[in-house]
N, C-alpha and C positions, 0 to 999 in steps of 0.2 A: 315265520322268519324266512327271507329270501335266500338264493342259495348264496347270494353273494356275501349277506351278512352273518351266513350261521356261523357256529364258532367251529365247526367241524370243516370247515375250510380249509386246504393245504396252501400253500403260498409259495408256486416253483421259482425257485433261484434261478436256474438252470439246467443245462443238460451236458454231460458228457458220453462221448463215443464206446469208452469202457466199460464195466459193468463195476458195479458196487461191491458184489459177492453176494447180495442177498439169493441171488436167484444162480444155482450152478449150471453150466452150459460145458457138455463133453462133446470131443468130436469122434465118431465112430469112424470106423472106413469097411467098407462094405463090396466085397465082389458079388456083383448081378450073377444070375443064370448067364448072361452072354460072354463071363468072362471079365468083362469091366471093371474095373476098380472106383469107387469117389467114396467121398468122406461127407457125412451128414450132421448138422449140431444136433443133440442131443438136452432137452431140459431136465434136468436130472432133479427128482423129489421121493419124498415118500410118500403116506396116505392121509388123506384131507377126509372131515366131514362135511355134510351142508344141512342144515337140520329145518325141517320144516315143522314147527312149532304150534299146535293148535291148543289154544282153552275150550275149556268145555261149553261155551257160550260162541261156537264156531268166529273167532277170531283167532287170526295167524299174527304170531309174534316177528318183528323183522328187526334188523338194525340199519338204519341211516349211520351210511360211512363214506369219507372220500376214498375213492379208488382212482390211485394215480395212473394206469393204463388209460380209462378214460379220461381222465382229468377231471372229475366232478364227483360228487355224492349221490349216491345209488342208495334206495333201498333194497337192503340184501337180505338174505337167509345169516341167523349166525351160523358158525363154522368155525373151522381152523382145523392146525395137523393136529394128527393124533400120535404121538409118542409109541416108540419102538415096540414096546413093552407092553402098552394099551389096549383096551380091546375098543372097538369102534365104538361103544353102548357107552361106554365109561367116560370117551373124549364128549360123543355129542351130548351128555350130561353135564360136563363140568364147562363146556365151551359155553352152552346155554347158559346155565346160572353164572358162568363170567362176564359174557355179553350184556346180559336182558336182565341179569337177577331173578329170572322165572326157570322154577323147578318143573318137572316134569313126573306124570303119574309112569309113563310106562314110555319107551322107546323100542323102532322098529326099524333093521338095518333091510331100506325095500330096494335099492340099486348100489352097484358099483361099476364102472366106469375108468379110462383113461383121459386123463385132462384133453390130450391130444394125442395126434400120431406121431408128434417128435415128444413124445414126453412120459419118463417114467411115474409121473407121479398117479397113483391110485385114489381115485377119490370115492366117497360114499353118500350116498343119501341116508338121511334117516327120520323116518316121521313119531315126532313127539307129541305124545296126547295128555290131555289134563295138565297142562302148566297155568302156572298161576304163580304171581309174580309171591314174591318172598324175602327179596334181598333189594340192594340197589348193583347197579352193574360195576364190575371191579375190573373193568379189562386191564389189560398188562404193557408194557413196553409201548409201542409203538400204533398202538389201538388207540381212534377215538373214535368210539360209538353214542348212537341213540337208539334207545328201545323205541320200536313206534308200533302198533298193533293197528290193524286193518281188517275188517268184516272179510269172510275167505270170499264171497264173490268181489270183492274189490281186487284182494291177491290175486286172483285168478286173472283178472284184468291187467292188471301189474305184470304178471308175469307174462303175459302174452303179449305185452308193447315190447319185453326184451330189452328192459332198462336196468339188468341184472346182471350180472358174471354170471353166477350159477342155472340159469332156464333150467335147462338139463336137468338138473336136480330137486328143482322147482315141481317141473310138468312129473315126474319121478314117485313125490312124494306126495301130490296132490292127487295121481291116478291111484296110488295104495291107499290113501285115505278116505277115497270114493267120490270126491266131489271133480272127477274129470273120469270120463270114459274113452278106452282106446273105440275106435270107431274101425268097421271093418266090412 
């Protein structure tokens, strides 16, 4: 299916200068070492997972999503926040089988990270082993996904063109899993 006709397709209306509220934006103000005063935006979140998903038949589980920063559909890690209360093991569990419908034998919290330098929110990698699908995908709200599974030297490929949000998390969970070596 072409990307023009998938049904995962967003269809932008428009744009406005405002923000929606989806995403909060604080403004700090900050005096320098020299005394100086400025104010910086600040993107204000909490902690994200990104779960790098393998069956035991070395296939990486992904989901095909539109991602409206880029404007196109990406295959991605699933993920999402993890709730106040949560502990990371128990989001990238339930985030997967909401995503992809694939449970997971065991998970492994192998990086954490800041999205960025203007930005609170904390995100986590996590590499899931022995999944095997189980369910059909039940995302929520404002999710539409497709599960799509890819041989890991393809992912590995995939993830090195950088046609992803997450790389970072990618390169992460595929060095703890052992099929990428840090090089020195």
């Amino acid at each position: 299916m072409s990307e023009a006709q998938s049904s995962l397709q967003w269809v932008q209306l428009g744009e406005r200068r405002e923000p929606a509220g989806f995403l909060k934006v604080r403004c700090r103000q900050y005096r320098y070492p020299d005394g100086k005063e400025d104010d910086w935006d600040i993107l204000v979140g909490g902690r994200t997972v990104a779960i790098v998903a393998l069956t035991d038949d070395d296939q990486a589980v992904l989901v095909r999503q539109f991602r409206p920063g880029p404007g196109k559909e990406l295959l991605e890690l699933p993920g999402g926040l993890v709730e106040p209360e949560e502990s990371v093991e128990a989001a990238a569990l339930w985030q997967l089988l909401e995503e992809t419908g694939y449970q997971a034998d065991s998970v492994e919290v192998v990086m954490q990270t800041y999205l960025a330098a203007y930005a609170t929110h904390v995100r986590h990698a996590v590499v899931a082993r022995g999944c095997r699908r189980v369910a059909e995908p039940n995302p929520g709200g404002a999710e539409f996904v497709e599960p799509v599974t890819l041989p890991v030297s393809e992912f590995v490929q995939h993830v090195l063109t950088g046609q992803m949000t997450d790389v970072d998390m990618a390169l992460a969970g595929l060095v703890a899993a052992g099929f990428l070596k840090p090089t020195r």
